[in-house]
N, C-alpha and C positions, 0 to 999 in steps of 0.2 A: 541389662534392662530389668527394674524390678514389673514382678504383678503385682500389681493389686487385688486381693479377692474379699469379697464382702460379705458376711453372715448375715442373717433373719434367724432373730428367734422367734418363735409363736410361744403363748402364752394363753394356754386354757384356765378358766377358771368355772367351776362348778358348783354349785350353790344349790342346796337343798334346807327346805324349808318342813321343819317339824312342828307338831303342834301337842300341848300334852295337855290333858285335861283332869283334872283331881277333883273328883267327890269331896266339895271341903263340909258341905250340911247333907243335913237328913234329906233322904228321898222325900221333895212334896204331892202324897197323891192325895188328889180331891175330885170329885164330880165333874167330867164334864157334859154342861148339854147338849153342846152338838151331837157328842160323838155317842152318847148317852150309857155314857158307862165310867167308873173310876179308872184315875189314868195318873201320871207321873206328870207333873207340870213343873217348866223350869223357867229362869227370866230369862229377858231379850237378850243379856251376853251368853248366857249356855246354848241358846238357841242358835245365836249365829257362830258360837263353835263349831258348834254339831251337825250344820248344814254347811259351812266351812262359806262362810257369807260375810257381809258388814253389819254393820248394826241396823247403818241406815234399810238397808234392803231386809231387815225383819220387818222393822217401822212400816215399810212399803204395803209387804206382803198381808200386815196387821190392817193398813189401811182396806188393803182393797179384798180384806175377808180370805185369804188364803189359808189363815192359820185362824185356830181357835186360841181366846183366851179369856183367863176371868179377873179382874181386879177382885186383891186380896185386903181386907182390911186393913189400913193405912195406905190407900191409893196404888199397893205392891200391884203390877200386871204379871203375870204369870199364863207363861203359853202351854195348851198339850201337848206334848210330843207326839202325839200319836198324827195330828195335822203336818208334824216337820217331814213325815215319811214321802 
């Protein structure tokens, strides 16, 4: 009489997700009024690096006043960071 004996293999897979971020320009510090002091201002994609966000959800946050920001000469938005805290 044969047996039959039957295996299961399990198969974990693990996934880690990194993020790197590089100073490619100059620190932009400039005025701002809310917070009312000079400060480090960066765009909407640094922003939502560095709060680890979407874009959409800066966009959100900008709408409904959560974060400071100031349009830079050529319509550039530029947030403070000191709001991202």
């Amino acid at each position: 009489m044969k047996r039959i004996t039957s295996r299961t293999t399990e198969i974990t897979i693990e996934r880690r997700r990194s993020l790197v971020t590089r100073r490619t320009t100059k620190r932009r510090l400039s005025y701002c009024p809310i917070c009312a002091r000079e400060g480090e201002f960066v765009t909407p994609e640094e922003a939502a690096a560095r709060a680890s966000v979407t874009l959409r959800t800066i966009y959100r946050w900008l709408e409904d006043g959560k974060l400071h920001f100031i349009e830079q000469p050529g319509s550039e938005l530029v947030i403070c960071s000191e709001s991202l805290a």
